[in-house]
N, CA, C and O atoms as a CHARMM CRD file, in Angstrom:
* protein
*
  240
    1    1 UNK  N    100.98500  75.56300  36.70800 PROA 1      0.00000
    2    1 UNK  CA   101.96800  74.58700  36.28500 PROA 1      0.00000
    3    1 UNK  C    102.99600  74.34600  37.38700 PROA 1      0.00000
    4    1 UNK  O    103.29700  73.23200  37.81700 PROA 1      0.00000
    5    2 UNK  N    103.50300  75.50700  37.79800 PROA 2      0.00000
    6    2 UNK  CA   104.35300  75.43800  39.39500 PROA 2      0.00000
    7    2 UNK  C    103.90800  74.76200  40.11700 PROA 2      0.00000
    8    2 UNK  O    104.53600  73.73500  40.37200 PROA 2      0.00000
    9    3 UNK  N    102.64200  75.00600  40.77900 PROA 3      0.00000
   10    3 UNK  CA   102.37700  74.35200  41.92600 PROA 3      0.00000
   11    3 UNK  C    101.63700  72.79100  41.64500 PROA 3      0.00000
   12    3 UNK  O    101.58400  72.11700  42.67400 PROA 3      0.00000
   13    4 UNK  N    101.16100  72.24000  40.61800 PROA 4      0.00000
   14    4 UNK  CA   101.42700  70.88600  39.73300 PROA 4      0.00000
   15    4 UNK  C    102.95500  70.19000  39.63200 PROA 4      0.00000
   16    4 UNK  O    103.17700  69.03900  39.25600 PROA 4      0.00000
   17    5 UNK  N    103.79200  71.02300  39.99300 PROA 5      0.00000
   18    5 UNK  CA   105.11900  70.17500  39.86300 PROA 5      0.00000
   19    5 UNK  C    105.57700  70.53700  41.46000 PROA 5      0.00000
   20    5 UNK  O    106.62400  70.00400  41.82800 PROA 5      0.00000
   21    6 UNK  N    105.08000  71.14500  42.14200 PROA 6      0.00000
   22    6 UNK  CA   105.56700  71.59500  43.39300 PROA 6      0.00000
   23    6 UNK  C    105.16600  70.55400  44.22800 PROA 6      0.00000
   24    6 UNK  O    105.94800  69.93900  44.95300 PROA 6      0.00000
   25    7 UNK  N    103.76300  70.30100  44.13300 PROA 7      0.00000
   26    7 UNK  CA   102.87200  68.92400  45.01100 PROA 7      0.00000
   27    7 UNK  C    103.10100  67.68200  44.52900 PROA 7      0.00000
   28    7 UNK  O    102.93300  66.71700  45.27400 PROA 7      0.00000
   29    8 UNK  N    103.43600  67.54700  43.47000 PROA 8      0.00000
   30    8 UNK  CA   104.26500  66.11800  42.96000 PROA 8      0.00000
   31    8 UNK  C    105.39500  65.95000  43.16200 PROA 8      0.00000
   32    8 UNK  O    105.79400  64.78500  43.16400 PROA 8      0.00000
   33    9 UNK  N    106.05700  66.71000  43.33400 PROA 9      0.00000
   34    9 UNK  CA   107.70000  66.77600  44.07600 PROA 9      0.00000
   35    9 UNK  C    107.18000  66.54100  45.56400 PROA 9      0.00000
   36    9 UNK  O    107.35300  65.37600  45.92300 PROA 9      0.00000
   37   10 UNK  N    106.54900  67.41700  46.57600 PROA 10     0.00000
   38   10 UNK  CA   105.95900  66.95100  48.43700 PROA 10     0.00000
   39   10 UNK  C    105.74400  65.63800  48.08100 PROA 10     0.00000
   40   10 UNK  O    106.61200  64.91400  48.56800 PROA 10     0.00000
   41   11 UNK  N    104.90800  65.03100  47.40500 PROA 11     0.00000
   42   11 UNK  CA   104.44300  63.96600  47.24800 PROA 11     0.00000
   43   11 UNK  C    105.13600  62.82200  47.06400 PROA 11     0.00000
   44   11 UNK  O    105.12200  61.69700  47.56400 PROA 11     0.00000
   45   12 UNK  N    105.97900  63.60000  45.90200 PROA 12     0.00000
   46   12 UNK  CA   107.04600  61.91300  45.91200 PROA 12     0.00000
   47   12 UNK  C    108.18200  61.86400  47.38700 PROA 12     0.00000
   48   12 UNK  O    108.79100  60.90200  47.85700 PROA 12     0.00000
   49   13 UNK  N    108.16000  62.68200  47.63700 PROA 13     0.00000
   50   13 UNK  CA   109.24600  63.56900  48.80700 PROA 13     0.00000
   51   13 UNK  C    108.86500  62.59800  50.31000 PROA 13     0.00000
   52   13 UNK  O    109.51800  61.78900  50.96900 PROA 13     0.00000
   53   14 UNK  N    107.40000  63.19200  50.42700 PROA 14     0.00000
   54   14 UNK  CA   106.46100  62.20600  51.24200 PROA 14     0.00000
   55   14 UNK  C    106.66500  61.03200  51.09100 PROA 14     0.00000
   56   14 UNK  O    107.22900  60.53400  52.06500 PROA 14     0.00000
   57   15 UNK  N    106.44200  60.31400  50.24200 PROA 15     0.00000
   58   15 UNK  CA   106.34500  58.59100  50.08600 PROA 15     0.00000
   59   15 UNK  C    107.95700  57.75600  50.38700 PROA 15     0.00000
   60   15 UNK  O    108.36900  56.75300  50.96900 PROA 15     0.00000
   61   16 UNK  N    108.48700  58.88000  49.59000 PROA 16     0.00000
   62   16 UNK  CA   109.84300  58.61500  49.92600 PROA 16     0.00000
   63   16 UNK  C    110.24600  58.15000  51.27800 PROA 16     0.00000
   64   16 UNK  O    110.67000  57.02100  51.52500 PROA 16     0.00000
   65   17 UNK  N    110.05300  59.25900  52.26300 PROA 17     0.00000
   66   17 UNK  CA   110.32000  59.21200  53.71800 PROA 17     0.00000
   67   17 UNK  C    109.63900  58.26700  54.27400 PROA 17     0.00000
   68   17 UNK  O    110.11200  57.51100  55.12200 PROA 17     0.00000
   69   18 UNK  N    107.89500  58.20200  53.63900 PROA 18     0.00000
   70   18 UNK  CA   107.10000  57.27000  54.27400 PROA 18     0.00000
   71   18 UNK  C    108.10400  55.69700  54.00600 PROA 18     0.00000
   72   18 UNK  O    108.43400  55.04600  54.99700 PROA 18     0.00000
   73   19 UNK  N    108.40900  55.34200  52.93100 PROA 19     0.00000
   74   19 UNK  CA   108.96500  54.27300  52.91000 PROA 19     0.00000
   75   19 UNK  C    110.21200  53.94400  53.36500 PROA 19     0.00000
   76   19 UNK  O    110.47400  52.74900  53.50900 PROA 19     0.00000
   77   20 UNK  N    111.10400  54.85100  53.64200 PROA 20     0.00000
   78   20 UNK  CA   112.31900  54.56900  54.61700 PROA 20     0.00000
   79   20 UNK  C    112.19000  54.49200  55.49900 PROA 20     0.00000
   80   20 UNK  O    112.89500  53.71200  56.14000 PROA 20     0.00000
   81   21 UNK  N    111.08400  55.34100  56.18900 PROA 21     0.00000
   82   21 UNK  CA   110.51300  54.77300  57.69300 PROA 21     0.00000
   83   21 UNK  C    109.80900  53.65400  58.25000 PROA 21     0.00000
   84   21 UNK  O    109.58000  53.31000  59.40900 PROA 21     0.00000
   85   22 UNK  N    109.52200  53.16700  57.11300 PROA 22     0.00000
   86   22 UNK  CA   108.70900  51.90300  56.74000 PROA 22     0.00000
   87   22 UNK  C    110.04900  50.35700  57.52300 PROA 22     0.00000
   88   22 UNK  O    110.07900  49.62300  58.51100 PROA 22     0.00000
   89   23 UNK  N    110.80800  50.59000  56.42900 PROA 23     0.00000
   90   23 UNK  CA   111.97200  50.25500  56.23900 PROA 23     0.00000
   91   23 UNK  C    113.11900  49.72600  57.44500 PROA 23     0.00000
   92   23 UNK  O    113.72000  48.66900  57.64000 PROA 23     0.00000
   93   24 UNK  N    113.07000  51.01400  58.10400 PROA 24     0.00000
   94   24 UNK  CA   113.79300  51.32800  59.15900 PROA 24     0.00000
   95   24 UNK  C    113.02800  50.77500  60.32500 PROA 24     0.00000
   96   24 UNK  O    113.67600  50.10100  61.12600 PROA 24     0.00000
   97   25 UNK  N    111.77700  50.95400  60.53700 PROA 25     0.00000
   98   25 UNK  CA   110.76100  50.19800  60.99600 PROA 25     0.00000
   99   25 UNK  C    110.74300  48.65700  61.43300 PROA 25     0.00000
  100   25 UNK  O    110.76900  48.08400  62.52200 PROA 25     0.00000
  101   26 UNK  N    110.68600  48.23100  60.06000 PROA 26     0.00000
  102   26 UNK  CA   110.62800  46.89300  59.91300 PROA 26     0.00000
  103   26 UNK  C    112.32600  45.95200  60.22400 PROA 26     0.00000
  104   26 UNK  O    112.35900  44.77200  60.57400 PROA 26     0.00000
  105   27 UNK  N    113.59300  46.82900  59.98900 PROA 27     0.00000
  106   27 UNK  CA   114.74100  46.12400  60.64000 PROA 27     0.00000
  107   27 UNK  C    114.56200  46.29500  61.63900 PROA 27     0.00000
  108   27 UNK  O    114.95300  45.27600  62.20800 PROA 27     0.00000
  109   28 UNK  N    114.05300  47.22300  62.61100 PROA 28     0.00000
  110   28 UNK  CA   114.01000  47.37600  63.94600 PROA 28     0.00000
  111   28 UNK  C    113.58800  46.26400  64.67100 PROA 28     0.00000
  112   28 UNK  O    114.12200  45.73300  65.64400 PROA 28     0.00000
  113   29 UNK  N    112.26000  45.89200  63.90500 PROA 29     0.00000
  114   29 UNK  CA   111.13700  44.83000  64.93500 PROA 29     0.00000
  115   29 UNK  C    111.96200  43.43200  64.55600 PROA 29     0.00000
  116   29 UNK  O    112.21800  42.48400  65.29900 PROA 29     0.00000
  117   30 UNK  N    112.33700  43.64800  62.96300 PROA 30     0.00000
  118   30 UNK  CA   113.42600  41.98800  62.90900 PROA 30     0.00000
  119   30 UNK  C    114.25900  41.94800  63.93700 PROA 30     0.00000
  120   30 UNK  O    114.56900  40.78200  64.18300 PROA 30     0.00000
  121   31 UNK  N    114.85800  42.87800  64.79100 PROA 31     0.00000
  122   31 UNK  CA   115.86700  43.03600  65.63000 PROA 31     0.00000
  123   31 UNK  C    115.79500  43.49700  66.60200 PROA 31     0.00000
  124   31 UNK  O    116.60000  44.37700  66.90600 PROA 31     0.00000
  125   32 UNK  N    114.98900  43.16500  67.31400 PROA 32     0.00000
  126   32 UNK  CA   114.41300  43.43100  68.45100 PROA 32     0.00000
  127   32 UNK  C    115.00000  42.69000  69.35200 PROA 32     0.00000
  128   32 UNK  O    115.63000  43.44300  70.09400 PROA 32     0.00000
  129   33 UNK  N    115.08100  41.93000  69.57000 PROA 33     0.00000
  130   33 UNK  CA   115.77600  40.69500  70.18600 PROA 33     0.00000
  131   33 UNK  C    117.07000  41.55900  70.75900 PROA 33     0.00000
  132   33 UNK  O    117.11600  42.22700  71.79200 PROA 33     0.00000
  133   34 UNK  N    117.90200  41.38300  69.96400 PROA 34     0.00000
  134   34 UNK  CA   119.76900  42.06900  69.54500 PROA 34     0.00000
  135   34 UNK  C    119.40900  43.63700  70.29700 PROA 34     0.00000
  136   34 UNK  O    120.28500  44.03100  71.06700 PROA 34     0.00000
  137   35 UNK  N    118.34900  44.42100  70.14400 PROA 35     0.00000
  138   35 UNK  CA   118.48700  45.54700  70.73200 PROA 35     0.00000
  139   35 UNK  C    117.85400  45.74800  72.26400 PROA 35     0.00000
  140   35 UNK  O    118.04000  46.65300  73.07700 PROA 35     0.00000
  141   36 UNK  N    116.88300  44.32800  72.34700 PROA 36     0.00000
  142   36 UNK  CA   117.06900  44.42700  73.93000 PROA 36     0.00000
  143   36 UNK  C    117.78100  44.03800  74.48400 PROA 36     0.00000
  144   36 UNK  O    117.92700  44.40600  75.65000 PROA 36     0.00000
  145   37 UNK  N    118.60000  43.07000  73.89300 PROA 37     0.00000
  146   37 UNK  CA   120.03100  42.76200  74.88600 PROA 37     0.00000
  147   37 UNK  C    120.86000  43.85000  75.14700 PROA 37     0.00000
  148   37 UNK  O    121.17400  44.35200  76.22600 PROA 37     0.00000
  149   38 UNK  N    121.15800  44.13400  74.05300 PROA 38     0.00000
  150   38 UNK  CA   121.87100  45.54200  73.58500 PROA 38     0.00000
  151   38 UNK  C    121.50000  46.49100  75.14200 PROA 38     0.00000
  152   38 UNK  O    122.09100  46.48200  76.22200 PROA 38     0.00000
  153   39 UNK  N    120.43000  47.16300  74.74100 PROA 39     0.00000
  154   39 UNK  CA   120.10300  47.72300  75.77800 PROA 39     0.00000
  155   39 UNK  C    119.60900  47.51500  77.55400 PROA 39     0.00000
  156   39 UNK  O    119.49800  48.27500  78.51500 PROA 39     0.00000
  157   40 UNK  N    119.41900  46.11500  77.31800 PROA 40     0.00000
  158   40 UNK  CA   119.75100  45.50400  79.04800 PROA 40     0.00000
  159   40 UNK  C    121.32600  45.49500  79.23800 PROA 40     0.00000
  160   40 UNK  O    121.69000  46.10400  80.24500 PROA 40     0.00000
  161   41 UNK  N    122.08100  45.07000  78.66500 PROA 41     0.00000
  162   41 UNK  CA   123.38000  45.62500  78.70400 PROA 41     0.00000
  163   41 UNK  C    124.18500  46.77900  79.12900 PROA 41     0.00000
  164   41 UNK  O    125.19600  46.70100  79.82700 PROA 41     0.00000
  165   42 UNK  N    123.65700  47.87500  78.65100 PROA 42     0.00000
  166   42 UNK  CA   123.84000  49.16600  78.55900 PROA 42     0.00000
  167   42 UNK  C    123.30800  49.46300  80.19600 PROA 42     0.00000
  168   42 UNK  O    123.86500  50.01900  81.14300 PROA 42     0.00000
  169   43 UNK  N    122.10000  48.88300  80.05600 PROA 43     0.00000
  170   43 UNK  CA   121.18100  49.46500  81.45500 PROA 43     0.00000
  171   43 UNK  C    122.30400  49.21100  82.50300 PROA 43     0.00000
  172   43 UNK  O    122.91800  50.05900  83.15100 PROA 43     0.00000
  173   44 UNK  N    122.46600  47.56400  82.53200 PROA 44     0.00000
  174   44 UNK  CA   123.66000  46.88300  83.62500 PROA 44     0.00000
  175   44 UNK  C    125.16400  47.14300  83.74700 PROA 44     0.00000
  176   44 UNK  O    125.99200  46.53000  84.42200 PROA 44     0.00000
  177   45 UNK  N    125.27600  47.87200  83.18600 PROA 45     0.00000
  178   45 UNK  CA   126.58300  48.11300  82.80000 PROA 45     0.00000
  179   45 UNK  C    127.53200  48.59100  84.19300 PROA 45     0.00000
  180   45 UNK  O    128.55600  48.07900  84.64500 PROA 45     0.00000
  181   46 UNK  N    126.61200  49.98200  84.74000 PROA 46     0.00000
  182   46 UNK  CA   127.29300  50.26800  86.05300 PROA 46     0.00000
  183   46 UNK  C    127.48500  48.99400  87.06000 PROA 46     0.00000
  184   46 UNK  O    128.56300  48.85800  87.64000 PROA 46     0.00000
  185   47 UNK  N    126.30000  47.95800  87.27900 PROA 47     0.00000
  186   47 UNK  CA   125.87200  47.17700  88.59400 PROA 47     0.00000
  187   47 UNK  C    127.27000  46.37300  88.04500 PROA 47     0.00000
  188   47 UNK  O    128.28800  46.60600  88.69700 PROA 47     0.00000
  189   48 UNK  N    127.41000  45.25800  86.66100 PROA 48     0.00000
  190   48 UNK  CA   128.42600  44.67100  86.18600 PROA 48     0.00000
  191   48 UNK  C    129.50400  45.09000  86.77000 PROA 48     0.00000
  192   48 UNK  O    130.07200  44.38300  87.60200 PROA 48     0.00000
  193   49 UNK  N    129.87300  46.08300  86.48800 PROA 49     0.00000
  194   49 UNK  CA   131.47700  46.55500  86.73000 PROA 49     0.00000
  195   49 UNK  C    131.60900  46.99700  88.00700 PROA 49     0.00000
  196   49 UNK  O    132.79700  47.21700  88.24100 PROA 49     0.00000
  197   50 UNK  N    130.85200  47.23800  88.99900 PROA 50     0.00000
  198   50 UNK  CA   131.12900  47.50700  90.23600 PROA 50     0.00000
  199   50 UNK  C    131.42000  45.72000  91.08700 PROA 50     0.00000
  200   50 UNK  O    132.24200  45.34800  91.92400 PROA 50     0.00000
  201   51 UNK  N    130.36300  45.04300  90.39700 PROA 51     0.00000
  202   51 UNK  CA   130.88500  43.63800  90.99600 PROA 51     0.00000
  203   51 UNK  C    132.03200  42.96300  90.32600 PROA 51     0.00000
  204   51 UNK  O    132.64700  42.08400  90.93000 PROA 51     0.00000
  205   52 UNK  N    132.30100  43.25400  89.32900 PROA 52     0.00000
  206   52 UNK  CA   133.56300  42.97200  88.77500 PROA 52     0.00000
  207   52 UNK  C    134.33000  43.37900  89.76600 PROA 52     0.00000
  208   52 UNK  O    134.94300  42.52700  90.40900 PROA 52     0.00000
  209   53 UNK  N    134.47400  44.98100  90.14300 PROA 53     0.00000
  210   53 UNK  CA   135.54200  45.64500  90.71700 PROA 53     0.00000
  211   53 UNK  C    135.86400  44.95300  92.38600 PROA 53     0.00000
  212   53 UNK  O    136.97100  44.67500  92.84800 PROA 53     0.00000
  213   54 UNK  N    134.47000  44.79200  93.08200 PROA 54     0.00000
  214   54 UNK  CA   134.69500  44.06900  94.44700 PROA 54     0.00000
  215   54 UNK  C    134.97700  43.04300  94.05000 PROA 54     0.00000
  216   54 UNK  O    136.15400  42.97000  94.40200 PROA 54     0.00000
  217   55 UNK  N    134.67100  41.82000  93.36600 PROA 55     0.00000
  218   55 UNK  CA   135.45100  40.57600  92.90300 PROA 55     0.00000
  219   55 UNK  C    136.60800  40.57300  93.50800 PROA 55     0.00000
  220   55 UNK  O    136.93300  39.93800  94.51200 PROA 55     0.00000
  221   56 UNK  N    137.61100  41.75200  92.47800 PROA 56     0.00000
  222   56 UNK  CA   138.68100  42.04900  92.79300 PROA 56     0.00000
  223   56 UNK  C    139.21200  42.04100  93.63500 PROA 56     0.00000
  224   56 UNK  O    139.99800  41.16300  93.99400 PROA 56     0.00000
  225   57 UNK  N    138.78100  43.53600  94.47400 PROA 57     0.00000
  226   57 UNK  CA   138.97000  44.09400  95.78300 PROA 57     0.00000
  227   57 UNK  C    139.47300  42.54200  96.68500 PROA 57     0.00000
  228   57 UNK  O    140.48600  42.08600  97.21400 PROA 57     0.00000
  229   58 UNK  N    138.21100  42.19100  96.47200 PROA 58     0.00000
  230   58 UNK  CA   138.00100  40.50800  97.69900 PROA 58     0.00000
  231   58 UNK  C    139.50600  39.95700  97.54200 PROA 58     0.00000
  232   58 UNK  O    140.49300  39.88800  98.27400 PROA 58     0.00000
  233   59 UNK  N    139.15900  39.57300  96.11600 PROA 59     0.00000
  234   59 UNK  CA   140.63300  38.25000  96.18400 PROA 59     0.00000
  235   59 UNK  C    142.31700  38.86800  96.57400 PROA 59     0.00000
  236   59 UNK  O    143.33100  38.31500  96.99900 PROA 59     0.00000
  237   60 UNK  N    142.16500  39.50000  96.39700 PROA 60     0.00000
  238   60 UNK  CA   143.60300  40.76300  97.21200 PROA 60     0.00000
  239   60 UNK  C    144.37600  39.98300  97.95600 PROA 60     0.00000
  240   60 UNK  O    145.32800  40.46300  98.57000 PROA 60     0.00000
């Protein structure tokens, strides 16, 4: 009887996760777009601000 309620508990436990990952999954690829900018951003971030900074430097 335990282990009948033990594997139906993994089980729902399982599907559970399977479907939030599902989930989580599927906003990802809707947003794919937004997170490669996102992350070309991130990438550029040092090169950006160093030419920002000589910009600067220059007009002095």
């Amino acid at each position: 009887m335990c282990v009948g309620t033990l594997s139906m508990f993994a089980l729902m436990m399982l599907g559970l996760l399977g479907w939030g990952a599902y989930e989580v999954g599927k906003k990802i690829w809707d947003n794919k777009s937004t997170i490669a900018r996102a992350a070309v951003a991130v990438f550029n971030f040092p090169e950006n601000a160093y030419q920002s900074i000589k910009a600067k430097q220059t007009n002095i």
